[in-house]
C-alpha positions as CSV (number, residue, x, y, z in Angstrom):
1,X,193.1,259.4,130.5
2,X,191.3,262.6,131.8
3,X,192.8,263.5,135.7
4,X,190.4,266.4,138.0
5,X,190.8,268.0,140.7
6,X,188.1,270.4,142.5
7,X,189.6,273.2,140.1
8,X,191.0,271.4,137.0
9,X,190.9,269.1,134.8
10,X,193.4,267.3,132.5
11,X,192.4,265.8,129.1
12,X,194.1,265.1,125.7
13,X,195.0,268.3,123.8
14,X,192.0,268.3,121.3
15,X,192.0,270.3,117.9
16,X,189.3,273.0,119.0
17,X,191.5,273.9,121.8
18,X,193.5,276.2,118.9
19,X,191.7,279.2,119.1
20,X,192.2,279.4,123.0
21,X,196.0,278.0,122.6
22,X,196.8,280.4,120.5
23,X,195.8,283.4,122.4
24,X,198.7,281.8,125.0
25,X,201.0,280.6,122.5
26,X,201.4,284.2,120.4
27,X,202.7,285.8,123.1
28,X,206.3,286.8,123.0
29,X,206.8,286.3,126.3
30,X,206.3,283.2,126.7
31,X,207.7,281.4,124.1
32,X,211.2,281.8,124.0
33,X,211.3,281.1,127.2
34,X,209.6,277.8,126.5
35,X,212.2,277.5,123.5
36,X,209.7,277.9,120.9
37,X,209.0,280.8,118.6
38,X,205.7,283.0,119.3
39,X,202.5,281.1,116.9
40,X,201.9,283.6,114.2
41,X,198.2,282.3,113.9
42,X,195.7,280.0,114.7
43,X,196.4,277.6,112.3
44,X,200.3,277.0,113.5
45,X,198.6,276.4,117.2
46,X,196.4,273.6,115.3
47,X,199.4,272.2,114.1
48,X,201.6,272.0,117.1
49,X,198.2,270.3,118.4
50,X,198.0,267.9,116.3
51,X,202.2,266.9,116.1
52,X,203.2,268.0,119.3
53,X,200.9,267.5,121.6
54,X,198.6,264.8,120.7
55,X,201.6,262.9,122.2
56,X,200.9,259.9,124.5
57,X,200.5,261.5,128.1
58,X,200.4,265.1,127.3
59,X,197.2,266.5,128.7
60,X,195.5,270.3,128.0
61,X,195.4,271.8,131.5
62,X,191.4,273.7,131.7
63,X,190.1,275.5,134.0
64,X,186.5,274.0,135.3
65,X,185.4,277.7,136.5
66,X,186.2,279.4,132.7
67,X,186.7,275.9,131.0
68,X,190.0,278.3,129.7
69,X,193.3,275.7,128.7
70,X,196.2,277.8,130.6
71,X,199.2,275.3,129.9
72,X,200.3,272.2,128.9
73,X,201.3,269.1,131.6
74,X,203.3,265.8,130.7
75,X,202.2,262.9,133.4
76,X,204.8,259.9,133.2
77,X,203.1,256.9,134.6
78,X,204.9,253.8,134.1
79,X,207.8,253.4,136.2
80,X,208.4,257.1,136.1
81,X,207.8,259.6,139.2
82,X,204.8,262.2,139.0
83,X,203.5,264.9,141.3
84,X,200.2,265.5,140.8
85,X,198.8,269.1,143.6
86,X,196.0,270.4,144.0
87,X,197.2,273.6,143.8
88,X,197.6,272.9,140.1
């Protein structure tokens, strides 16, 4: 499922979203306080791509303007409760 909004879209994680994940995901302040180490390299983003977040409704949050992934979203759909804003 792919979900826009006049500034965003949400898609499937996809493995060429590493390099740009990365750049995110080696910083050490963010992280820890996501409860994960800092990625050491671009090939430990690809991984956490590929067994992480290639989970079922777990969508790459992108930018349309830059087409830059800035975070990560989990959308619950069946009989759970979701917020979707626009200000996303």
């Amino acid at each position: 499922m792919i979900l826009e909004t006049k500034r965003l879209i949400l898609r499937p994680w996809e493995e060429s979203d590493a390099e740009e994940y990365y750049k995110y995901a080696k910083d050490p302040l963010v992280g820890p306080i996501c409860g994960w180490t800092p990625h050491t390299n671009i090939a430990e983003s690809k991984r956490i791509i590929k067994n992480v977040l290639s989970a079922p409704e777990t969508y790459a949050v992108v930018w349309k303007e830059t087409f830059f992934q800035s975070k990560t979203a989990k959308i619950y759909i069946d009989g759970k409760k979701y917020i979707l804003k626009e200000e996303l």
